[in-house]
N, C-alpha and C positions, 0 to 999 in steps of 0.2 A: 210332421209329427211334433208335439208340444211335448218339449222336455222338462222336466222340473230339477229348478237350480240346486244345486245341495249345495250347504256353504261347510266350509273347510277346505284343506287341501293346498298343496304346493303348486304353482308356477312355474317351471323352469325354461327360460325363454334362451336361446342360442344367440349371443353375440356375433356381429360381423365380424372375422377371423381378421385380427390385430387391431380390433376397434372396440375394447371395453370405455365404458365414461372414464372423463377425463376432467372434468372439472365439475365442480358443485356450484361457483358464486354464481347465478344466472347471465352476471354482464363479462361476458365472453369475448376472447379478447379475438382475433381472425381464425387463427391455427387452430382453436380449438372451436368455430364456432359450427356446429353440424346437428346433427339428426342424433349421434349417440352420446352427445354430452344434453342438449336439450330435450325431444322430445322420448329419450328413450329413458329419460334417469330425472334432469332437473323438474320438470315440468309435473311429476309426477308427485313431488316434494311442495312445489313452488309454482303457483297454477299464474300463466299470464293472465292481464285483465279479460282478455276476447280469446274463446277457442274457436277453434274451427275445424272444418270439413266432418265431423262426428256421422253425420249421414251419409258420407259416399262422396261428396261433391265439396268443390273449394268455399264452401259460405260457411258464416258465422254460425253458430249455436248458440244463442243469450241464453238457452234452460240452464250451459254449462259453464256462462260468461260469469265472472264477476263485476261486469259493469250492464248498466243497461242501454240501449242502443243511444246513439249520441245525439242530442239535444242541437240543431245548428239554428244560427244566426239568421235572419233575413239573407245576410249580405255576404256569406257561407264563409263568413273566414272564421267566427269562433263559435265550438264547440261545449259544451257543457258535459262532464260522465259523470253520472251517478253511481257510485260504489256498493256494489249489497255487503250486507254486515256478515258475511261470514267471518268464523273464528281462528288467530291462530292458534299452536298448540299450548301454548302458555296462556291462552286468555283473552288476548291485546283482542279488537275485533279489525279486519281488513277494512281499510276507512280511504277518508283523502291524504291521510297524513303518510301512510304508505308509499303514494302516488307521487307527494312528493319529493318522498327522501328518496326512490328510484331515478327521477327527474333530476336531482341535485346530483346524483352518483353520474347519472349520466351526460351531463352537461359537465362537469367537472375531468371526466377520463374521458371523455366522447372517440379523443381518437386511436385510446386502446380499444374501443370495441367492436366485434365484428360486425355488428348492422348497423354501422355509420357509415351515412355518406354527408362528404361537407355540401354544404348547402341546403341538407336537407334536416331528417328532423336531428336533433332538438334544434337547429342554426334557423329554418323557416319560422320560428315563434316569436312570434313580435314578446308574449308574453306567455306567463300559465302561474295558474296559482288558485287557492284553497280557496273556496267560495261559501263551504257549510263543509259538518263534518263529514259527511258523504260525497262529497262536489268538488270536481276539480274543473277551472275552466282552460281553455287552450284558445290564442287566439293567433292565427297563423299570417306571415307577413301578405299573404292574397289569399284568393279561393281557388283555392287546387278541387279535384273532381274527389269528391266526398266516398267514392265505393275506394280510390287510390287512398284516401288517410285511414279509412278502417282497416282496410286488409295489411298496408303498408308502412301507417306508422304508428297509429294507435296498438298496432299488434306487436311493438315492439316493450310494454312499457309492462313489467313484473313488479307489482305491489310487494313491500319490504315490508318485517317487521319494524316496530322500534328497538327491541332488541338489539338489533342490528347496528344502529345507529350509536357506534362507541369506540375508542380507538384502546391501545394496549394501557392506557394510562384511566381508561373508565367511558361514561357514556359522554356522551356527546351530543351535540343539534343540530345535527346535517339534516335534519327532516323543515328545521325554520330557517336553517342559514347555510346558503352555499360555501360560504368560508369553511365551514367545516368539512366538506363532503371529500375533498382531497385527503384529509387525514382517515378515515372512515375508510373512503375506498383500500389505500394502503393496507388499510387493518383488516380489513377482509378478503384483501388477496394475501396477504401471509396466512391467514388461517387456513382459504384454498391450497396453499403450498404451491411449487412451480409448478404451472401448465403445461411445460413441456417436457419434465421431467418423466421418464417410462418407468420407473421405480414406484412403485405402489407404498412405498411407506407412511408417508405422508395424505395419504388416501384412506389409509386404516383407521386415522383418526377423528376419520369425520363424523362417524357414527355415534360417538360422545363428547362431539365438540358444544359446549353450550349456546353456539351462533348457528351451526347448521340442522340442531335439532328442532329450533324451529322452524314449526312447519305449517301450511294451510291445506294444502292439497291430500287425496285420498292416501296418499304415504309415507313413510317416514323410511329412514335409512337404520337399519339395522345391525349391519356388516359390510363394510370394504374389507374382504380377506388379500393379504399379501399376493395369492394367486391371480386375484381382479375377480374374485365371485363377487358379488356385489348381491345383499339379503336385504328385502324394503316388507314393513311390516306393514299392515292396518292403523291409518292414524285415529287413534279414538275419539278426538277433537273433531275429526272432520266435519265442517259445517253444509257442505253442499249435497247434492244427489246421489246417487249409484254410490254408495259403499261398499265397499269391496267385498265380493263372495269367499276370498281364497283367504287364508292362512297365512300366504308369505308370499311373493315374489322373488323370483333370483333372475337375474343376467348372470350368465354363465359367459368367463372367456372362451375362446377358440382359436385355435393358430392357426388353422386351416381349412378348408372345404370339408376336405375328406374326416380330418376328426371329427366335426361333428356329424357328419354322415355315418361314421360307425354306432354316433352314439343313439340315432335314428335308429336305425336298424337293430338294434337293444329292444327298442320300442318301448312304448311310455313308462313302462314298469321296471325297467332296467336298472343297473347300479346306477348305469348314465344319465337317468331319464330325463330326456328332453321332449318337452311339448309342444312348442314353439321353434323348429329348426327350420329351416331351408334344402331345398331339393339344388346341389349341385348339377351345374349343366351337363357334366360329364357323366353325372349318373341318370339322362333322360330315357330310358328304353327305348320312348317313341313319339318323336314330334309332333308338335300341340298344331292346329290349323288357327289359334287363337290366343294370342298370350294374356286376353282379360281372363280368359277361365281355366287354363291350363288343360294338358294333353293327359293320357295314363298317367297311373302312378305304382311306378313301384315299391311302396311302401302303403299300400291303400291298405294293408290288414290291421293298421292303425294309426294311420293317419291319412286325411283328405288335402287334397291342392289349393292351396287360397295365394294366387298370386298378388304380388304387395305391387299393384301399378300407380306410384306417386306420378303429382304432378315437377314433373323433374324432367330435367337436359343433361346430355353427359357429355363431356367434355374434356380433354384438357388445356391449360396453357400454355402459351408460349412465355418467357420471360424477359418484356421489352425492358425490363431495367437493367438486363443483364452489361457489365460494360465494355464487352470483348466485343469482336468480329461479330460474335453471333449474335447478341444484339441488335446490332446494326442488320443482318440478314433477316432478321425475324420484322423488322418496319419496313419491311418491301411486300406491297400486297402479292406483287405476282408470285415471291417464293411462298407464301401463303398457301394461296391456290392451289399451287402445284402442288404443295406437300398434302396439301387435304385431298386432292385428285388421285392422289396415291393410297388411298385409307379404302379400302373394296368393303364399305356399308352395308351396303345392300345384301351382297354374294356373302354376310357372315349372316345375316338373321336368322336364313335353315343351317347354315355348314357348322356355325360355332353355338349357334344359340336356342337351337333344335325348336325353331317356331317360333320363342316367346323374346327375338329380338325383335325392335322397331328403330324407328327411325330418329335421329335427331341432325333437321339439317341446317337451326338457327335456334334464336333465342328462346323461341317459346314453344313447350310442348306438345308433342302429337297425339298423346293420350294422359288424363282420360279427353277425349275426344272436346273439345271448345267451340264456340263461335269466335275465339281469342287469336286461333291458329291464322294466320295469314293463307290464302288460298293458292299463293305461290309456295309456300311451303310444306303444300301437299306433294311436292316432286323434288327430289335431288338434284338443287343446281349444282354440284359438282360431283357428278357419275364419276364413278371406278374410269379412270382412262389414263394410264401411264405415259401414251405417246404423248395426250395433252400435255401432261405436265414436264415432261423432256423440252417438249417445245418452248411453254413459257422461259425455259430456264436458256434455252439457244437463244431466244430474242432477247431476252434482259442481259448478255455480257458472259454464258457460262459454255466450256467445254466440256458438253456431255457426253463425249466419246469416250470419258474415263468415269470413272467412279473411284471415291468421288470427284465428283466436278470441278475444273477449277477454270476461276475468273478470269476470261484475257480482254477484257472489256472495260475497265474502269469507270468512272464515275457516274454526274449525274443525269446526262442526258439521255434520252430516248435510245433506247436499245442498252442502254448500259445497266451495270450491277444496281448501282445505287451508293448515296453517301456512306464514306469509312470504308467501302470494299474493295482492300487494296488487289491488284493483279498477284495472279499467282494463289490465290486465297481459294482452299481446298472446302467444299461445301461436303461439314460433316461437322453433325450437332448432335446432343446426349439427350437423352429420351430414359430418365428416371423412371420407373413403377413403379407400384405397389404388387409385393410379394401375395404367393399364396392360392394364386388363382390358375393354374398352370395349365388348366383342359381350355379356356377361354380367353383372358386375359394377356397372356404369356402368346399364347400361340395366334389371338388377334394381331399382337402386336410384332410376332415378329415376321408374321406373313407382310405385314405392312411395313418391314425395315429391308425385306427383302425384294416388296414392289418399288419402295422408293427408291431402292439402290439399282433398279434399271433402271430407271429416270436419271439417274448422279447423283443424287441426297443417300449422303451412307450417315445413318441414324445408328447410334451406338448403345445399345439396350442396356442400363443399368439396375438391375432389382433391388427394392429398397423395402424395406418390412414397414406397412402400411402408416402408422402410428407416427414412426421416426420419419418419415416422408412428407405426411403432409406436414409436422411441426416443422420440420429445417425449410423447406420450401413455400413457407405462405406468413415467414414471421419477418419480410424484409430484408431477407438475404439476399445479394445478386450473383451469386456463383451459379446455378443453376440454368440449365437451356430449356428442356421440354418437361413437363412434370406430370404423371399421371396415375391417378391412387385409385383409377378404376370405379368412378364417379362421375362427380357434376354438380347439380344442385338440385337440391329441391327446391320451390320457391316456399320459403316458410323460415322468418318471418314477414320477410315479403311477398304475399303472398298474391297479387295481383303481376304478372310477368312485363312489368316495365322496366327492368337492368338497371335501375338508379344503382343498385348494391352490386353488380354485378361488373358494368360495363362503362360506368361516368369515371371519369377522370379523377384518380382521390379515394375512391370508394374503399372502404372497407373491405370489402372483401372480392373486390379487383385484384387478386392474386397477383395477374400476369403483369399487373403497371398497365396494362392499358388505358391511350388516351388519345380522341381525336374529337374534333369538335364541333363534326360535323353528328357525329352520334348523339353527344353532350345538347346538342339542340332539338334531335327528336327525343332522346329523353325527356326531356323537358317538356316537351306538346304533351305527352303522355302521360304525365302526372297532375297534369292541369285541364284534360279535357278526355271525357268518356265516349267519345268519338272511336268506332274502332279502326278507322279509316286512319288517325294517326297512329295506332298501335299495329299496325299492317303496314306501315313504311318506314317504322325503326326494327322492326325486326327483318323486312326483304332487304334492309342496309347492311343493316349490322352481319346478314344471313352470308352474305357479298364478301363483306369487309375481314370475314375469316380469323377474328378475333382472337378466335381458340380453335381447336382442331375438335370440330364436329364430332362424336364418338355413336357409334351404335346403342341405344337405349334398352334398357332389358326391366323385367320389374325386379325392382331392388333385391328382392329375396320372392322366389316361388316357395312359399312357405309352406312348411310341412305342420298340419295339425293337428295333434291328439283326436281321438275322432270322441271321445269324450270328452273334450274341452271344447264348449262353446259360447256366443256374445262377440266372438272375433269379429265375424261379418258386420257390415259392411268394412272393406278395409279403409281406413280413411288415406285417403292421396294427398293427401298434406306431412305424412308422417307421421302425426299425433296419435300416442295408444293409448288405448284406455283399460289398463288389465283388470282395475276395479268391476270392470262388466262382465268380466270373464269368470267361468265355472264350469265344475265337472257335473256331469248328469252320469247315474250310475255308477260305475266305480271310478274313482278319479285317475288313478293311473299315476299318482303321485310316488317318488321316491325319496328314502333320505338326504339324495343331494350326493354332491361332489366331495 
C-alpha cells in the first residue's frame, strides 16, 4: 500500500543507553571515533565526500555523493574528484578548497585521528592538490586496488567550510598553506571542548557556536540540552536531494535498556514518545528463526520490527601494551585460544539472544551475507570446549588444578609459559564492560568468567558505564587488561573489511596495541589487489591468531518503529541514517518531547 508523506512532525529517535554524541569536529580523535558521534549526528550536519550503503548493500551512492565517481589514471595511481557545488549555510559553495583544507587538517593531526593508519592515507600520497575549482587530484605512491581507495580512503575525507579555516586570533589559510593547519586544528578542537569529558556543558554551546553552525548537510544542530537531548532542525540552505519531511529530529539519551522500553510501551504518542527505539533482548516473547527480519513483536500495536543488521564484527580486546604480567600473558597465542575456547558463541545465539544472535568468528562479517566472507569462516574454529582450553594451558607451563592457575613452568621454551612469566604467577586478568545491558551482556559475560574459571583463567568482571569505558580505555592508557563496551566495529569508514584500521601495527584505532607482522604483510596484499583469494587468508590468519576475543554478533539495535513512520527501510549496514527521508503517514504520532 502507497502511503502519502505528510511533511511536519517530530523524530524522536532512542540513543544507545550511555552513548549520546560526543563530538562535533568530524576529525575524530580514537576514543571517540564510532557510529554515535559520526553517522548518527555529524554526518547529518556535515555530509562526507562519498555515501554509502543508502540501498541495503555496502556500495557507493553518487545521487547522494558530493563528489562524482573518480577519474583514474592509465597507470591507476592518480585520481581526479570532481566536487558538485552544493551550498554551505552561509553561502560559500562546497568546492576543491574544502578538500583541501580537510587534507591539511588531516595531514597536520593525522595521528590524533581515529582513521589513521601510518602508512596509509594521507602518508601513501606522493602528492594532492587543487587542479580547478571543482578538482582535487590525488596521486598515490603505487596502484593499490581502486574499489580499497573508494570505500577505504577516499571515504575518509569531509569537505570544510572556509569559515572554518581561523584560529582565536581571526581567519587564517590552512586551506593554501599547511603551516597553518596546526593552528586551526587547535582552534577547532577548543570550540569542540574535551572529547572525553561526560559533562555536557560545553556541548550546549554548539548550537550557537559561529564555526559549528555551518553546515552542508540536510541538518543543523539546534539544541545540545545539559541532559544530551540533542534537537537538529531543517537546514534551509540545503543544496542536495531528499529534504527533510519532519520538523525536527531529536536523539534522546538513555541509561538503560529498560528505560527506554518503558518509553516504547507509552507508544508513539506518549509523554515519552519514541519512534525509533530498540526491542531489548530480555523483552523477546518469542525467538526469531531469522535475525535479518525479526521474530513477534510485542509491541506491534505500534510499532513494527526492523532489525539494524550492519556490516560489523564484535569483539573485544586484549591490551598488549599493557606493561604488567598480563601483558606479557595476553602475547602467548595459546592463552589466546584458550580464553576464546572458553567464550560458548554458539550456545548464546538462542539462550541469550532469542534468535537474532550470529556469529562472529574473524575479521570479517557473517551478515549481510558477502562473497567477502572467507569459506572457512562459515564454521567455528574455536567451539565452546573448556577441556580444550585447560589443556592448552597444562602444555604451555600452567597448574590447572587450582584456579586460578598458576605458572610452574617458566620460560621460553616449548611447553613453557612464555617470556616475563615468572613461576608462581596466578593467571587472573580484569575484564572491564560496559554497563547497562544486564539480561545479555552481563549475563554473557559472566557465564563465560565462570566457564574459564574451570579451565584456571579467573577473569574478574568490572562494570564500567559505557561512555566513561571506552574513553579511558582506547585513549593510550596501559592500565587496562580485557575491555569490552559490548560492540566491535562496524567497518565504515573503512568500509571494504581489509583491518588496515583495525589490526596493522600503529593503527588508529588498534585499541588493543596489536602488532605482528606477519598479519602487517597480508594486510598489505589486501589493499593492493582485489583478488579475493588474498582477502580469504588475512582473515583465516588473523581468524587463528585471536587478536581479540571473538564476541557473538547480534544486530546492533532490533529497532522498534512507529508504525506510522516510514522511508526507514532499507536499513543501511553501513550505519548511515538518513532521517531526511523519514515521515509520518497519517497521524504522526509525534510528542512534545522530553
Amino acid at each position: 500500500m502507497t502511503r502519502t508523506p505528510r511533511k511536519g512532525g517530530t523524530i524522536s529517535w532512542a540513543c544507545t543507553p550511555g552513548f549520546p554524541p560526543a563530538c562535533i569536529f568530524p576529525l575524530l580523535p580514537p576514543g571517540r571515533f564510532g557510529a554515535r558521534s559520526l553517522y548518527e549526528f555529524q554526518m547529518l550536519m556535515y555530509r562526507p565526500l562519498y555515501w554509502y550503503g543508502t540501498k541495503g548493500d555496502a556500495s557507493v551512492d553518487y545521487e547522494l555523493s558530493m563528489a562524482e565517481p573518480p577519474e583514474w589514471s592509465e597507470d591507476g595511481r592518480t585520481a581526479t574528484l570532481t566536487v558538485k557545488p552544493y551550498k554551505w549555510s552561509n553561502g560559500e559553495t562546497v568546492n576543491a578548497d574544502g578538500v583541501m583544507l580537510w587534507m591539511h587538517l588531516l595531514e597536520a593531526k593525522k595521528e590524533e585521528y581515529g582513521g589513521y593508519v601510518p602508512g596509509f592515507f594521507p602518508d601513501n600520497l606522493t602528492s594532492y592538490e587543487k587542479v580547478a575549482e571543482d578538482k582535487v587530484r590525488f596521486t598515490f605512491d603505487k596502484a593499490y586496488a581502486r574499489n580499497w581507495v573508494l570505500m577505504n580512503q577516499f571515504s575518509l575525507i569531509t569537505p570544510l567550510p572556509k569559515a572554518w579555516d581561523r584560529t582565536a586570533d581571526g581567519p587564517a589559510d590552512a586551506t593554501r598553506n599547511k603551516d597553518d593547519a596546526y593552528a586551526v586544528y587547535d582552534y577547532l578542537m577548543a570550540q569542540n571542548g574535551d572529547v572525553y569529558a561526560e559533562d555536557n556543558r560545553h556541548r550546549t554551546r554548539w548550537a550557537d557556536s559561529p564555526v559549528w553552525s555551518v553546515v552542508n548537510g540536510p541538518w543543523k544542530l539546534a539544541e545540545y540540552a545539559m541532559d544530551g537531548l540533542v534537537r537538529m532542525v531543517p537546514n534551509p540552505s540545503y543544496s542536495g536531494p531528499n529534504k527533510p519531511y519532519a520538523d525536527e529530529f531529536r536523539l534522546v539519551p538513555t541509561d538503560t535498556d529498560e528505560q527506554q522500553y518503558q518509553w516504547l510501551e507509552q507508544g508513539p504518542d506518549g509523554p515519552d514518545a519514541i519512534h525509533m527505539g530498540f526491542l531489548p533482548f530480555d523483552r523477546i516473547t518469542e525467538p526469531t528463526a531469522d535475525p535479518t527480519t525479526g521474530g513477534p513483536n510485542p509491541l506491534a500495536e505500534h510499532y513494527r520490527i526492523v532489525p539494524q543488521i550492519l556490516y560489523a564484527i564484535h569483539y573485544f580486546p586484549f591490551n598488549f601494551s599493557n606493561p604488567t604480567i598480563a601483558g606479557k600473558i595476553f602475547r602467548q597465542l595459546y592463552f589466546r585460544q584458550a580464553l576464546q575456547t572458553c567464550l560458548d558463541q554458539d550456545g548464546s545465539f538462542q539462550e541469550i539472544y532469542q534468535g537474532y544472535g550470529y556469529p562472529t568468528y574473524g575479521p570479517v562479517p557473517a551478515l549481510p551475507a558477502t562473497e567477502l566472507l572467507s569459506p572457512a569462516q562459515k564454521s567455528n574454529p574455536f567451539p565452546f570446549d573448556v577441556d580444550k582450553a585447560r589443556r592448552l594451558l597444562d602444555e604451555n607451563g600452567w597448574d590447572t588444578s587450582v584456579t586460578p592457575a598458576v605458572c610452574v613452568n617458566p620460560g621460553t621454551g616449548a611447553g613453557q609459559a612464555g617470556e616475563g612469566i615468572p613461576e608462581g604467577t596466578p593467571l587472573t586478568v580484569t575484564l572491564r564492560y560496559a554497563s547497562g545491558h544486564e539480561k545479555t551482556l552481563t549475563r554473557l559475560l559472566r557465564k563465560f568468567r565462570d566457564d574459564a574459571a574451570r579451565a584456571g583463567i579467573e577473569l574478574v568482571l568490572e562494570e564500567v558505564h559505557p561512555s566513561v569505558l571506552v574513553g579511558q580505555d582506547t585513549t593510550g592508557t596501559t592500565t587496562w587488561e580485557l575491555s569490552c563496551w559490548n560492540g566491535g566495529w562496524v567497518y565504515g569508514p573503512n568500509f571494504h573489511p581489509t583491518g588496515e584500521l583495525l589490526y596493522r601495527t600503529g593503527a588508529g584505532c588498534n585499541f588493543g596495541s596489536y602488532s605482528d607482522p606477519v598479519t602487517d604483510e597480508l594486510i598489505e596484499k589486501t589493499v593492493t589487489s582485489d583478488d579475493l583469494a588474498d582477502l580469504y587468508a588475512y582473515q583465516d590468519y588473523l581468524a587463528e591468531q585471536v587478536p581479540v576475543i571473538w564476541m557473538p554478533n547480534f544486530p546492533l539495535r532490533v529497532f522498534e518503529v512507529a508504525n506510522t513512520l516510514q522511508g526507514v527501510e532499507p536499513i543501511n549496514p553501513l550505519g548511515f541514517i538518513n532521517p531526511e527521508n523519514w515521515y509520518f503517514t497519517d497521524e504522526q504520532g509525534a510528542s512534545d518531547g522530553h
